[in-house]
N, C-alpha and C positions, 0 to 999 in steps of 0.2 A: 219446742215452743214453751217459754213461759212469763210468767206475770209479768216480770221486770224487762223482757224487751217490751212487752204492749204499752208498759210506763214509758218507755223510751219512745214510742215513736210518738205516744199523744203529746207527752210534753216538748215535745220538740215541734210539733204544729202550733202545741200554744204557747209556746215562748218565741216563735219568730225564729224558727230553724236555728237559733243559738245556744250551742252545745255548751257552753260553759255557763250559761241558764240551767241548763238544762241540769244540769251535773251537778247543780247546787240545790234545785230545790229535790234532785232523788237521791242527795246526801251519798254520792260516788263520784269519782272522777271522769271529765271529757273521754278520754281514752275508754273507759269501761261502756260509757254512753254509746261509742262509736261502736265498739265491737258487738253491746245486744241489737244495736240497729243490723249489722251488715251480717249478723248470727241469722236474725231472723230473716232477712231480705233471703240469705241464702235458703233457708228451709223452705222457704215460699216458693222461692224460682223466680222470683219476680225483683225488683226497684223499686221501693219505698217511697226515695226519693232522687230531685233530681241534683245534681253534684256539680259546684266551680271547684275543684281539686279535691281538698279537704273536706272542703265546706257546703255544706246541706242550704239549698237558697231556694227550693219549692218542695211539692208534691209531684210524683210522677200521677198520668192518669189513674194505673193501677194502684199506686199509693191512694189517692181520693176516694176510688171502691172501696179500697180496703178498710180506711180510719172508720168509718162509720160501725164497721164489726167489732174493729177494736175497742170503743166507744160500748159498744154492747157488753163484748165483755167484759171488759172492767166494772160497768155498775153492774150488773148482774154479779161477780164478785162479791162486791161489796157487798151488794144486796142479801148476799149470801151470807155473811159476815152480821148483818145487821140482824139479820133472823134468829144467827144462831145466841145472836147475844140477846136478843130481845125474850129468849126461851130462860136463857141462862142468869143472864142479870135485869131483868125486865124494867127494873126500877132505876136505874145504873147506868153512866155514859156518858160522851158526848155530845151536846146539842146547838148545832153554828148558825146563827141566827145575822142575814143580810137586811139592814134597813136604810132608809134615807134619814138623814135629820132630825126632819121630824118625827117622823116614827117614832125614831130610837128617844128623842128627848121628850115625848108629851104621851103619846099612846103605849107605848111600852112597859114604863116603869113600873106601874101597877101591876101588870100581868105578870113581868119577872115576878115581882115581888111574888103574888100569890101563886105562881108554879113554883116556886122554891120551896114554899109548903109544905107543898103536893109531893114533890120531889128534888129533895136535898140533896142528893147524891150525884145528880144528874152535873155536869160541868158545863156553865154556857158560857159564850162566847161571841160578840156582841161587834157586828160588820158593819161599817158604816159607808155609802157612797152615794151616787149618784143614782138614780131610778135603772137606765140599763146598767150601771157598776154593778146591781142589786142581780139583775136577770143573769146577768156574764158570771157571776159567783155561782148561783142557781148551776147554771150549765156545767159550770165545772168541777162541781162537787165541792167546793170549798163552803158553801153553804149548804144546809137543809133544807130552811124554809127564808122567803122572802117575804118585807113586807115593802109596799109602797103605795103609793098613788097613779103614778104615769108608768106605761112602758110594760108592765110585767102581762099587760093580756096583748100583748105583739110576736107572743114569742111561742109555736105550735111544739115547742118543747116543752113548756111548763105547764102543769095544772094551774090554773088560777082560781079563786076562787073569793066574789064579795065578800068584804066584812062590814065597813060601816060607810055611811053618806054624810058627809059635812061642807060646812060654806065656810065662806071668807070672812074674815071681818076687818075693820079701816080703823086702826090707831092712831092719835093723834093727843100729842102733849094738854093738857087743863088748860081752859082758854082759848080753844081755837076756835077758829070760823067755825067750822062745822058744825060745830056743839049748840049752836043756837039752837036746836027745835025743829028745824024746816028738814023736809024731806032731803033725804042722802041720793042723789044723782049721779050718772055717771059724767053730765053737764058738770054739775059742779065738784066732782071730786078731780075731777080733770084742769079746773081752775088752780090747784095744787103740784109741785114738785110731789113725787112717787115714787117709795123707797118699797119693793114687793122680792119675788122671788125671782131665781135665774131661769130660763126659757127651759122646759124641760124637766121644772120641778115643782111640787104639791100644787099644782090646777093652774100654773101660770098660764097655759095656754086656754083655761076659760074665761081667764081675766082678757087677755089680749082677743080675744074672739069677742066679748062685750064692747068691748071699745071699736074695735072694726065693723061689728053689726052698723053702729051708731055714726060711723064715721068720724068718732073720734081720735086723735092721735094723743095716747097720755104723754106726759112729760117724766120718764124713767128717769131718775139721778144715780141711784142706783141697786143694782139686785143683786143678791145673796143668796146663798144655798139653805139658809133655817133661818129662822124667825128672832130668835136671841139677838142674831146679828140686825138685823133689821128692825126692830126695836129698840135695841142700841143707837141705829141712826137717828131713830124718830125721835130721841128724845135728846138729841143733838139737836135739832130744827132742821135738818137737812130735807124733809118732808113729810107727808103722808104714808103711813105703812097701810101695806094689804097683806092681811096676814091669814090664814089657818085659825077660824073660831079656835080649837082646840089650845092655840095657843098665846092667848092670852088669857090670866090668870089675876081677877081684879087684887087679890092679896098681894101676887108677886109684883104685879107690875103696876107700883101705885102713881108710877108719874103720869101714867098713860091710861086715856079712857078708852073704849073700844065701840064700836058702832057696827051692829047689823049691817052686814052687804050678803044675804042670802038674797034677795031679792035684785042684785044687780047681775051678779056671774051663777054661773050653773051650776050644779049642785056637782059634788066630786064623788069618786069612791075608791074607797082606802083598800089594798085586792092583799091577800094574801098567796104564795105559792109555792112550787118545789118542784123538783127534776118528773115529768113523766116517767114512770116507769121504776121509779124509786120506792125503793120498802123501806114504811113510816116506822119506825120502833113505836112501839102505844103511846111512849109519854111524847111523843108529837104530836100527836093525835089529841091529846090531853093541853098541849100548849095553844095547839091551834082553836082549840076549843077555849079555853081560856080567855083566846084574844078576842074569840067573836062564839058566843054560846050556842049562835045560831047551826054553827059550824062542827054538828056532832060527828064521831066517829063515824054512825053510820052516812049522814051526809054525805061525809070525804071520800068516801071508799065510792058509793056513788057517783062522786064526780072521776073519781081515779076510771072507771070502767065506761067513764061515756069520753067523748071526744068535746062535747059541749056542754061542760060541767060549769059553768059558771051558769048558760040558762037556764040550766035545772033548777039552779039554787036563788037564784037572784031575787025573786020577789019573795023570798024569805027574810029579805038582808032590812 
């Protein structure tokens, strides 16, 4: 038994039993893929998987038992790996960072900036996707740590862990109705076409739970995955943005004024996280602190050894 058939068989669950997948991202040939799969199947005694001639098209039962060990061992590997370098080059390495849009474009920047500082030598690397795109990296090892808004406390495989609280706010080009003075309503914002985000990303679903309370139906023209883009529209005239306070910026964005909607949708919170069971090399530790102060070493190790490490921490945030 060794490393390179456990590569084989996981990647081959996560690539959709396609071996010529598979051969590509462990930098070997199908044929080589096939024979650590049916190497190991043989040591085991068992069927990994189940077979249309060639071709790997499920899990056997016992293959299903079995991935999860596999699973183990591999980060435990790694883990092992990470230790040994975090002894050896403590300061030194790799660091693969999954975020959404916004994250990556408004909360971010700063914090690279000042861990680069901290630690120059460190290599980042900078994921960008969709709230579970974010979770499914986490999982697979292709990330270390996640950041997002939606989705990353769904998943009893990730530590998760608060970092900050923020609201929305309504953009809308100089000159609009709004701007007069009178109180901002979900009544009257809903008098407006609504340029916001796509179902499933930075709090859209506390925006649409406001409007449902109320029994209103907004009028969506259209939603985007970051705010840049939706901002772009608003100042098209295509409508009203609902945007991520965070992300408007009265310098950069001088067409567009911005108005308070903390008090219409519910307040969000921005989670940071990374694989259970994963060993943090220090300057993660030192990143993730960076991004939320709150969020010390000792905190994290805390939440690492409880199962409900975000209510530990939570009225800290």
């Amino acid at each position: 038994m060794n490393f390179q058939q456990l590569r084989s068989v996981r990647e081959a669950v996560r690539r959709g039993f396609n071996l010529t997948e598979v051969a590509n991202a462990l930098h070997t040939s199908q044929p080589g893929v096939s024979r650590q799969i049916r190497e190991l199947e043989d040591e085991l005694g068992i069927e990994l998987f189940v077979r249309a001639g060639k071709r790997l098209t499920g899990l056997t039962v016992p293959g299903a038992e079995v991935l999860p060990i596999i699973e183990r061992l591999l980060a435990d590997a790694e883990n092992l790996r990470n230790a040994s370098r975090d002894f050896s080059q403590h300061d030194a390495g790799p660091l693969s960072i999954a975020a959404t849009h916004s994250q990556a474009r408004y909360a971010l920047p700063s914090v690279v900036r000042d861990f680069r500082e901290l630690y120059p030598q460190v290599t980042l690397s900078l994921h960008q996707g969709s709230p579970r795109q974010v979770a499914e990296m986490l999982l697979s090892g292709e990330a270390d740590i996640g950041v997002a808004t939606e989705a990353l406390d769904q998943y009893d495989q990730l530590v998760t862990l608060p970092c900050y609280r923020w609201t929305h706010s309504v953009v809308v080009p100089h000159g609009h109705p709004l701007l007069d003075g009178e109180p901002l309503t979900l009544q009257r914002l809903a008098r407006f076409p609504m340029v916001t985000y796509d179902a499933g990303y930075t709090g859209r679903s506390h925006i649409d739970e406001a409007f449902a309370k109320e029994g209103i139906q907004p009028r969506i023209v259209l939603s985007a995955m970051d705010a840049d883009v939706i901002k772009t529209y608003v100042e098209l005239g295509m409508g009203v943005g609902v945007v991520a306070s965070i992300a408007y910026d009265e310098e950069r964005d001088r067409n567009l004024c911005a108005i308070d909607a903390g008090h219409l949708f519910a307040v969000n919170m921005t989670r940071i996280a990374f694989r259970r069971g994963a060993f943090l090399r220090a300057y993660i530790f030192a990143l993730i602190e960076t991004f939320a102060p709150t969020l010390t070493r000792a905190v994290v190790e805390q939440a690492m050894r409880n199962t409900n490490g975000e209510e530990l921490i939570d009225d800290q945030v």
